[in-house]
C-alpha positions as CSV (number, residue, x, y, z in Angstrom):
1,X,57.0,101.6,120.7
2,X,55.5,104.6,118.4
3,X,56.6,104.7,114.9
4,X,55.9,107.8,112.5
5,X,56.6,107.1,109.1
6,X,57.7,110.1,106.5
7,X,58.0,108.8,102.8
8,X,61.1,110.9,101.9
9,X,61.1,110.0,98.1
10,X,59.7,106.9,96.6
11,X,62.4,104.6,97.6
12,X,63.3,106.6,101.0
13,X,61.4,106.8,104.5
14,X,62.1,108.2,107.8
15,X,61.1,106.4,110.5
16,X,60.2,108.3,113.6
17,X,60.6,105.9,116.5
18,X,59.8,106.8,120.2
19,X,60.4,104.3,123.0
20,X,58.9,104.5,126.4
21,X,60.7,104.5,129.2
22,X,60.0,101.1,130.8
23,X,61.9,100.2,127.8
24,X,64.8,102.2,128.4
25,X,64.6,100.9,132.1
26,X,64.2,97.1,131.4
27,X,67.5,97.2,128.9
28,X,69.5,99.0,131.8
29,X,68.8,96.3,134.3
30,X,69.9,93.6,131.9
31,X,72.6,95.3,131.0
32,X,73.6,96.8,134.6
33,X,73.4,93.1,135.7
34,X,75.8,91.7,132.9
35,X,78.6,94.3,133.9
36,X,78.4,93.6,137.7
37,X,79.3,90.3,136.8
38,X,82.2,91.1,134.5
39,X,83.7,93.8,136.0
40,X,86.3,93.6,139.3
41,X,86.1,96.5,141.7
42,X,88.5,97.1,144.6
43,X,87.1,95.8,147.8
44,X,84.4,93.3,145.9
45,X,85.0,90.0,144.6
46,X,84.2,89.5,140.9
47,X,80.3,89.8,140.8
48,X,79.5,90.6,143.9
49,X,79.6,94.7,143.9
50,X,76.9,95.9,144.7
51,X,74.7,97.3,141.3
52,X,74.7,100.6,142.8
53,X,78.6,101.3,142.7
54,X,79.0,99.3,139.7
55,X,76.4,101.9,138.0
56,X,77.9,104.9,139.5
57,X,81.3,104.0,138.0
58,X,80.0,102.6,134.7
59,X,76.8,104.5,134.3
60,X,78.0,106.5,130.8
61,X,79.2,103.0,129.5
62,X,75.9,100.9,130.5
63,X,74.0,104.2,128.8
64,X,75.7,103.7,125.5
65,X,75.3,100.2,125.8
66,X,71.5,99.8,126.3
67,X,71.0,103.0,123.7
68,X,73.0,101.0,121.3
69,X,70.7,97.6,121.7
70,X,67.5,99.8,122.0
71,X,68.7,101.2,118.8
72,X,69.1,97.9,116.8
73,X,66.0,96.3,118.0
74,X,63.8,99.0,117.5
75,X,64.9,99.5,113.8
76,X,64.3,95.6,113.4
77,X,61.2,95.7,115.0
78,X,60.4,98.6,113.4
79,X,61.1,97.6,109.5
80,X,59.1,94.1,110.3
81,X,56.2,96.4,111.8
82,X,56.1,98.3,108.6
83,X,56.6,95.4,105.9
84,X,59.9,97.5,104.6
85,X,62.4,95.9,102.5
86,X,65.6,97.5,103.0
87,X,68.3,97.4,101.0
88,X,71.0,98.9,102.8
89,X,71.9,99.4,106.8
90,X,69.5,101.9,107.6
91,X,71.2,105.3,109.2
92,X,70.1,106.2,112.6
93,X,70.0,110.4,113.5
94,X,68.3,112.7,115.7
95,X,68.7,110.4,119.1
96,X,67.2,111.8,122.1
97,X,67.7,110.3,125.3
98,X,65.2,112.4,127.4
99,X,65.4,112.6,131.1
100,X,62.2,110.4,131.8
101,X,64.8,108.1,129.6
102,X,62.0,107.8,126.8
103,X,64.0,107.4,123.5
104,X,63.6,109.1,120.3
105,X,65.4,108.8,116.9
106,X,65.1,109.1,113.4
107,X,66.4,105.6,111.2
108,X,66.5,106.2,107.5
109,X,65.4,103.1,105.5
110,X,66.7,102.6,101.9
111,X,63.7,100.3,100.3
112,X,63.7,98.0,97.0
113,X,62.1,100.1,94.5
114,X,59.0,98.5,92.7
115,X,60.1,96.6,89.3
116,X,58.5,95.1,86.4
117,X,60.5,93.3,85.0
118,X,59.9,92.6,80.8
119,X,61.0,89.7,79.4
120,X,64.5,89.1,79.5
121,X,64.7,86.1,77.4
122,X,65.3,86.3,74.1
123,X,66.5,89.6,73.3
124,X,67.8,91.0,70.2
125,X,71.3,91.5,69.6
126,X,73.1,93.0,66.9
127,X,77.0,92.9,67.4
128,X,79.6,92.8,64.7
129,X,80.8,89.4,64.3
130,X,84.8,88.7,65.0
131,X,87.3,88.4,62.4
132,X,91.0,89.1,62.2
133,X,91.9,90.9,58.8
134,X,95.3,89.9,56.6
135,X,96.1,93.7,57.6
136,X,95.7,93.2,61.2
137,X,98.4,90.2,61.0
138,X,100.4,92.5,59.2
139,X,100.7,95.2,61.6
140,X,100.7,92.9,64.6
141,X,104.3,91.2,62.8
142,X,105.9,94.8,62.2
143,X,105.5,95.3,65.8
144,X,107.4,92.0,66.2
145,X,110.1,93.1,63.7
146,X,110.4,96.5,65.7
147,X,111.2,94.1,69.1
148,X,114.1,92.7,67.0
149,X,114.9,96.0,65.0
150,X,118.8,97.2,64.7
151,X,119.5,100.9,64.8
152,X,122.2,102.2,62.3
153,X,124.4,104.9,62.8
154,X,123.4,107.8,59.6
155,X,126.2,109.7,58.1
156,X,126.2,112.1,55.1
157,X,123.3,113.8,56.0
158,X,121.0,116.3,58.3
159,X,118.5,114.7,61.0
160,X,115.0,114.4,59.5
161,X,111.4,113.1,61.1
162,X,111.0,109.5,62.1
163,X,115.1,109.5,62.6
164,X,116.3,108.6,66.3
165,X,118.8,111.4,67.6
166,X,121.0,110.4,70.4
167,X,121.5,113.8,71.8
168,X,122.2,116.4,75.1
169,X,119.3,119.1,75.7
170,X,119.0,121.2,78.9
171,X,116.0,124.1,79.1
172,X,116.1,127.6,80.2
173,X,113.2,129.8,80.5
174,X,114.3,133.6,80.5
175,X,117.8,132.5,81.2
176,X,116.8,130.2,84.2
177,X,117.7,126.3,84.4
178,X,114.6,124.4,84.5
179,X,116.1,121.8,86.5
180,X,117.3,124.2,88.7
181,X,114.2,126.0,88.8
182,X,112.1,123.2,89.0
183,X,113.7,120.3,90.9
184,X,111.1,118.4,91.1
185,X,110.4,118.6,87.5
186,X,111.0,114.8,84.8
187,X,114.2,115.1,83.5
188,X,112.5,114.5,80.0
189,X,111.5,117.9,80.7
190,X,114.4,119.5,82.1
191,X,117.3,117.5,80.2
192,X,119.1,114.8,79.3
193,X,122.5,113.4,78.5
194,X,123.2,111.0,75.9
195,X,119.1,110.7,75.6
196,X,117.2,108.9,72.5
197,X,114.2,110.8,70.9
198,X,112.0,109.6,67.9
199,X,111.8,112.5,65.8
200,X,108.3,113.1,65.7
201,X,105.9,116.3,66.1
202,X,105.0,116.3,69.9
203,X,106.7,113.9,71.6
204,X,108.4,113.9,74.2
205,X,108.4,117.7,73.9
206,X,106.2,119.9,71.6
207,X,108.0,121.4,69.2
208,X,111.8,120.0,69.8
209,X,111.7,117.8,66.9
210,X,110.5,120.3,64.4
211,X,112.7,122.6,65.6
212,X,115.6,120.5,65.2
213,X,115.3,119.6,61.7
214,X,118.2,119.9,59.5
215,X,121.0,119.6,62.3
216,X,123.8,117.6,61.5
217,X,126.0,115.3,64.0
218,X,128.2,117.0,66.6
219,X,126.3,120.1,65.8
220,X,124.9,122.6,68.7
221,X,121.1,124.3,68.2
222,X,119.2,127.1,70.5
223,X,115.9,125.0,70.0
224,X,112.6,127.1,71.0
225,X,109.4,125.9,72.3
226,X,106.1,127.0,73.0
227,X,104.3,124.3,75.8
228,X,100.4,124.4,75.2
229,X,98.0,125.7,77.8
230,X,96.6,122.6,78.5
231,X,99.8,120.2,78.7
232,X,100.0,117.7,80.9
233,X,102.7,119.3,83.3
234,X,101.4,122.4,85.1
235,X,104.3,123.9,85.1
236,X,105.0,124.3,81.8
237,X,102.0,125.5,80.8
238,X,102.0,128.4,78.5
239,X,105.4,129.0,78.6
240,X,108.5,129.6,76.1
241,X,111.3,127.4,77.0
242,X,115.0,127.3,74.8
243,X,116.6,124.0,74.5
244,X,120.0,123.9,74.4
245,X,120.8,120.7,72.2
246,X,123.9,119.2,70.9
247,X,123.0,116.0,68.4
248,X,125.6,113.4,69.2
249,X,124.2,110.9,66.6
250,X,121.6,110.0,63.9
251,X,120.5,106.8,64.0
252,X,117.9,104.6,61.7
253,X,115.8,101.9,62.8
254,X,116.4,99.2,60.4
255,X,113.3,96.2,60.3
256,X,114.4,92.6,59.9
257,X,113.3,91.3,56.2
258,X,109.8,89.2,57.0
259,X,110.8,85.5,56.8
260,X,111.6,82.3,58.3
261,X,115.0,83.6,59.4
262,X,112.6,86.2,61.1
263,X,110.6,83.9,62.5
264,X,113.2,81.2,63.9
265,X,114.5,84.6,65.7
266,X,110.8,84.5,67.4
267,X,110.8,81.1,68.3
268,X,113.6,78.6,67.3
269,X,112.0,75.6,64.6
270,X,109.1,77.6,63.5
271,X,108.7,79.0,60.2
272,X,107.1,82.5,59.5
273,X,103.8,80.7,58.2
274,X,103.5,79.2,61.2
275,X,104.2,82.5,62.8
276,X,101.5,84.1,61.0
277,X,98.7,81.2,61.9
278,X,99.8,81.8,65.6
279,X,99.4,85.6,65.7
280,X,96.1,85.3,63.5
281,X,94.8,83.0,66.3
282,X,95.9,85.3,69.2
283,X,94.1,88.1,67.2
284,X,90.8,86.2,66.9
285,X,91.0,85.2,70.7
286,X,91.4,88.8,71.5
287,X,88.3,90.0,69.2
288,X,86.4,87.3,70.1
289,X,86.2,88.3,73.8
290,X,85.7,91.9,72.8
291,X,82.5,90.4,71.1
292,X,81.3,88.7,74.3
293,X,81.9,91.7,75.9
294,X,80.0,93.9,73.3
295,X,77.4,91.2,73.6
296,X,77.1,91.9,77.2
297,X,77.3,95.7,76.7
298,X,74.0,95.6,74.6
299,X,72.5,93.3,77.0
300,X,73.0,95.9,79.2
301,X,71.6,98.8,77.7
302,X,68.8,96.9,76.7
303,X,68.0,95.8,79.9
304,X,68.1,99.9,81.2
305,X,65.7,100.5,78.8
306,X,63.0,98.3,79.2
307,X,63.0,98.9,82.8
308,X,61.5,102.1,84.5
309,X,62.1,102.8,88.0
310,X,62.8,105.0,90.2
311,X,66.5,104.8,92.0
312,X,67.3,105.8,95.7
313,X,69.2,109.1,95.6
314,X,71.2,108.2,98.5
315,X,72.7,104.9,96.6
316,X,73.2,106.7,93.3
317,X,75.1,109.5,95.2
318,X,77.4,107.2,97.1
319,X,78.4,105.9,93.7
320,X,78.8,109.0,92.1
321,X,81.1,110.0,94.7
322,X,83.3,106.4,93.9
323,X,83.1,106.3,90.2
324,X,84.2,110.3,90.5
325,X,87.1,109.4,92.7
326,X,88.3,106.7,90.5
327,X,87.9,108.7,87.5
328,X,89.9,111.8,89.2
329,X,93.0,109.1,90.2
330,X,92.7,107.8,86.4
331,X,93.3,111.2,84.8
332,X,96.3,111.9,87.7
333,X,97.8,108.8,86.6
334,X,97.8,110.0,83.4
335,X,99.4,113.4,84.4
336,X,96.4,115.4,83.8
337,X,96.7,118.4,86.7
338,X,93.8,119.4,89.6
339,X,93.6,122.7,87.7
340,X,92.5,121.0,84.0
341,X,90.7,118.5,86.5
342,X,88.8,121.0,88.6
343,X,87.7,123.4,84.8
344,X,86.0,120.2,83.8
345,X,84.5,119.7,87.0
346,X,80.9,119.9,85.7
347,X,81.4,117.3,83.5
348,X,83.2,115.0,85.5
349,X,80.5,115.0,87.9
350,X,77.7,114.6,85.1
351,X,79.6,111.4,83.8
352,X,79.9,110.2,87.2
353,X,75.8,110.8,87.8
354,X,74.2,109.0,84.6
355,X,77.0,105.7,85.2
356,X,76.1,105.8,88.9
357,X,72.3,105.6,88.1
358,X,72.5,103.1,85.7
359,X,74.9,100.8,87.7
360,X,72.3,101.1,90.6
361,X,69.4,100.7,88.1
362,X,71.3,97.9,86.5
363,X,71.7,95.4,89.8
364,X,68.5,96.3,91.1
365,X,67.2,94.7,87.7
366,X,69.7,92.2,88.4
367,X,68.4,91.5,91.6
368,X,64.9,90.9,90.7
369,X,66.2,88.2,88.1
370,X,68.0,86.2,90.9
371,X,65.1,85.9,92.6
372,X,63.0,84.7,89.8
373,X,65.4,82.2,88.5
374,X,66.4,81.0,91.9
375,X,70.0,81.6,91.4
376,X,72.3,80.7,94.2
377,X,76.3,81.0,94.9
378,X,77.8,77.7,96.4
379,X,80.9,77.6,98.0
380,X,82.9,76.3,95.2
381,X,82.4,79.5,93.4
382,X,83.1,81.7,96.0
383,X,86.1,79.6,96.6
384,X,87.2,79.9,93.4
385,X,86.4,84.0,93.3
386,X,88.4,84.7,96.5
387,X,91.2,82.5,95.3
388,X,91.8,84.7,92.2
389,X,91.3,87.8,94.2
390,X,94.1,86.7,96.3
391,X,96.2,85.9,93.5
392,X,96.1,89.8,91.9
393,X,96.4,91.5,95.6
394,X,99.2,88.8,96.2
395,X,98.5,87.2,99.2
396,X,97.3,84.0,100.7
397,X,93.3,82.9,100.5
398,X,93.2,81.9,103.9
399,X,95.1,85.7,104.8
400,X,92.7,87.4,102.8
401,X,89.1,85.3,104.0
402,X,90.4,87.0,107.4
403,X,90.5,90.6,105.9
404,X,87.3,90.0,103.7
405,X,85.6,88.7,107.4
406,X,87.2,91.5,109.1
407,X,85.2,94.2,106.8
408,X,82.0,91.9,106.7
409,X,83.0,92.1,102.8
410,X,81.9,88.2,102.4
411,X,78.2,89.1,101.4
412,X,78.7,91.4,99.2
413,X,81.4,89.2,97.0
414,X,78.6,86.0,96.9
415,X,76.0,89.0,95.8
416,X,78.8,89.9,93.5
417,X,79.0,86.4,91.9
418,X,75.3,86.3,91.9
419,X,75.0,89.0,89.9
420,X,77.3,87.8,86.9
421,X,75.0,84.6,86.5
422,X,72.1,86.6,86.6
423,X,73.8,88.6,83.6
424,X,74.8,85.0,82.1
425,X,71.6,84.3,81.8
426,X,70.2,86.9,80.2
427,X,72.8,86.8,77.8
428,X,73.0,82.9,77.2
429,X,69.0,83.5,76.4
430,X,69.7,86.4,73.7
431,X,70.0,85.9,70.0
432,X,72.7,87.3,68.8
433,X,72.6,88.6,65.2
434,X,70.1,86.3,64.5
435,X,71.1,83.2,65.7
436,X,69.2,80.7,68.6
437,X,70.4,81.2,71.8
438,X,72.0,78.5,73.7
439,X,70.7,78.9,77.2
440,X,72.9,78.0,80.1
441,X,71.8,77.0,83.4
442,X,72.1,79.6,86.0
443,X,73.2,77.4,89.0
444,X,76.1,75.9,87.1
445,X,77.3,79.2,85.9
446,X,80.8,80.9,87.4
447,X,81.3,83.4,85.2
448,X,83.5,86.7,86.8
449,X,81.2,89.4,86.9
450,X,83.1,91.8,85.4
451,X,80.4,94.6,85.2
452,X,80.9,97.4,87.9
453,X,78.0,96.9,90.5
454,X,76.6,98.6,93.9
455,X,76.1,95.8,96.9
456,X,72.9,95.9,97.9
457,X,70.0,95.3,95.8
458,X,70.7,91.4,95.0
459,X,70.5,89.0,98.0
460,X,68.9,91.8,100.8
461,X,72.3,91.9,102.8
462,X,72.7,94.7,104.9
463,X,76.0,96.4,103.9
C-alpha cells in the first residue's frame, strides 16, 4: 500500500492511497468464495457452482463488495500508519479501479487540532446574584387577577384604548374582499364576526384600533389601514386596506380586589399572604436557575478565550449549515416571510458562522478536559438520559434504544453526557463572585448538558 499525504489545512489531510493489485485480487477470492457458498444457482446445489459462473453472474456485486472492504481497511490501516487522530468518519473520493485492478482513492481525514489547555480551575466569575423584588411579586399577582378578571359591558360612552370591543370587521383592498382575494389568508386578517380586540396601537392589526377611536355601540366605521413593509404577512405588505367594522359592544376588564377572597379563588384555604410567599418562591426558583445558567454562560466564554486553536472548516460548516436551518424554521414559526428572511441573508449566515465555531471550539476544549480528568458515562446515566428523551418525543425507552441503534446515534448521546460533566466541572471549580468553589466530582455528576454541541471531538467516535 502507497500512501501520499497532503495537509489540506491544519486540522485537514488528504490521503492519497494506491493499492496494488494482488490486493485487489486476494479480496476477490475471499469474497468470490463466500458468495459461491451462499448463493443457489439453477442446475447447482447450494455451494457447489462452479466460481466461474458464480462470478460471471455476480461479478458487479463481488466488485463493489471487495472495493468496499479494500476501502475500509486501507483507511484504517492507513490513519494507524500515519499516527492520525480522526475525529470524524473520514470521506472517501476520487476511487479508481484501474484495469490491472490496482486501487486508487483519495480519504479525507478530520484530525484533533492541537490544544493547550490553561487552567480551568478556579476561574473568575462575576454574575448578578438572584433576588426576587416586591415589584416582581406584584406583577406576577396582577397576571393572576387577569386569569380571574370579569369583563363589563360599558355604556354612556365612546370606545377608547385599553377597552375590549366585541365587534364585525371584513377588509377590502381597492374594492376587493380579502378573504375572497386571499383564501388562504388568517381570518384575523381578513375578518371576523362577533371577534374580541384589546384596543391597543398595533395589535392584531396596525392601525384598527387608532382608527376606531371614538365609535360608540351598534355604530358602523370605514376603518383605513396602512400594513408596514416589513409585516409579518407577505401579503399585506405595503398595502392600504379599509375595514368595514360595526362595534357590537364595549367591554372593561374589571381586576378582582387583591385579598384573601382573591386568594381562596387561587387555591381554596389559603390566604393571600400565603399566596404571596408561594409566588415569591416560584420567582426565586426561576432566577436562580437563570443564574446557574449565566454561570455556565461565562464559563463558557471564558473558556473560548483562553483557548487558541485552530477549528476544521469542514466541522464548523456542517454546523453552520444546522444552526442556519434551525434559525430559518425559528423565524417561519414566528411568521417572518423567505423574502424578509432571504434580505438578511448575510447576517443570518454570519450569526450562524461565529456560534458554529465556537460550539466546535467549545467541545473540542471540552474533549481535552474529559480526558484529563478521566470522566466516564456509566449506564445509569445514559439510562436515565434516554429515558427522558423518550418522555418529550413520547414514546417507549426500549422503542426509542431501537431507533437511537438504528442511526448508530448511541455514541454520540454518552459523548453528549460526557460533555455536560466536563462543563460541571469546570464550573463546580469556579468562584463565583468571590466565593470558594465547591468542587464536585466528575464521575458522580449527571447533569443534562444543555449546551448545544458537535459529536465528535470528546470520546474519538466515528460519527
Amino acid at each position: 500500500m502507497k500512501v501520499t499525504i497532503e495537509q489540506k489545512e491544519s486540522c485537514i489531510v488528504d490521503l492519497h492511497i494506491e493499492l496494488p493489485p494482488e490486493r485487489f485480487q486476494s479480496e476477490w477470492k475471499e469474497v468470490g468464495a463466500e458468495y459461491r457458498r451462499q448463493v443457489n444457482l439453477p442446475g447447482f446445489r447450494k455451494g457447489k457452482a462452479p466460481l466461474a459462473i458464480v462470478e460471471k453472474k455476480y461479478g458487479q456485486d463481488i466488485e463493489q463488495e471487495v472495493t468496499r472492504k479494500l476501502l475500509d481497511a486501507a483507511v484504517r490501516d492507513a490513519i494507524t500508519e500515519q499516527k492520525l487522530k480522526p475525529v470524524q468518519r473520514p470521506n472517501v473520493t476520487e476511487i479508481k479501479l484501474e484495469g490491472d485492478r490496482s486501487l486508487r482513492f483519495t480519504a479525507t481525514v478530520v484530525t484533533r487540532p492541537e490544544i493547550v489547555l490553561p487552567e480551568y480551575k478556579g476561574l473568575e466569575v462575576t454574575v448578578e446574584k438572584p433576588v426576587v423584588k416586591d415589584a416582581e411579586v406584584d406583577q406576577f399577582l396582577d397576571g393572576l387577577r387577569g386569569d380571574l378578571a370579569e369583563f363589563k359591558t360599558v355604556e354612556g360612552r365612546a370606545i377608547a384604548m385599553g377597552d375590549f370591543a366585541v365587534l364585525d370587521y371584513e377588509g377590502f383592498i381597492d374594492g376587493k374582499n380579502l378573504a375572497e382575494s386571499y383564501p388562504d389568508l388568517q381570518p384575523t386578517y381578513a375578518g371576523r364576526k362577533n371577534f374580541w380586540i384589546l384596543m391597543e396601537e398595533d395589535r392584531p392589526i396596525p392601525g384598527l384600533a387608532a382608527a376606531m377611536i371614538g365609535m360608540n355601540t351598534g355604530e358602523s366605521r370605514d376603518c383605513e389601514v396602512t400594513y408596514p413593509p416589513e409585516f409579518g404577512e407577505e401579503k399585506l405588505r405595503g398595502y392600504k386596506v379599509v375595514y368595514k367594522v360595526t362595534l357590537h359592544e364595549i367591554k372593561e376588564k374589571e381586576l378582582p380586589p387583591l385579598d384573601d377572597a382573591f386568594a381562596e379563588k387561587l387555591s381554596p384555604g389559603s390566604s393571600l399572604e400565603k399566596i404571596r410567599e408561594q409566588v415569591r418562591e416560584r420567582l426565586l426558583a426561576n432566577a436562580e436557575q437563570n443564574f446557574t445558567q449565566s454561570v455556565r454562560g461565562e464559563v463558557v466564554k471564558q473558556l473560548l478565550a483562553l483557548v487558541t486553536m485552530e477549528t476544521p472548516s469542514t466541522m464548523v460548516q456542517q454546523e453552520s449549515s444546522s444552526i442556519l436551518k434551525e434559525i430559518v424554521r425559528e423565524n417561519q414559526q414566528r411568521g417572518v416571510g423567505e423574502e424578509e428572511l432571504r434580505a438578511h441573508q448575510e447576517e443570518l449566515l454570519g450569526a450562524a458562522r461565529q456560534s458554529a465555531g465556537d460550539k466546535v471550539k467549545l467541545n473540542f476544549i471540552l474533549g481535552e478536559i474529559i480526558g484529563r480528568e478521566n470522566i466516564s458515562v456509566s449506564h445509569d446515566e445514559l439510562a436515565w438520559r434516554i429515558t427522558n428523551m423518550a418522555e418529550r418525543y413520547q414514546m417507549t425507552p426500549q422503542k426509542l434504544v431501537k431507533e437511537l441503534q438504528k442511526h448508530r446515534a448511541i455514541p454520540g448521546i454518552e459523548e453528549e453526557i460526557a460533555l455536560g460533566k466536563a462543563l460541571d466541572v469546570v464550573v463546580s471549580h469556579a468562584r463565583i463572585n468571590g466565593e470558594e468553589p465547591k468542587p464536585i466530582m466528575a464521575s458522580s455528576s449527571t447533569h443534562s448538558h444543555d449546551e448545544e454541541h458537535v459529536h465528535g471531538p470528546g470520546c474519538g467516535h466515528d460519527h
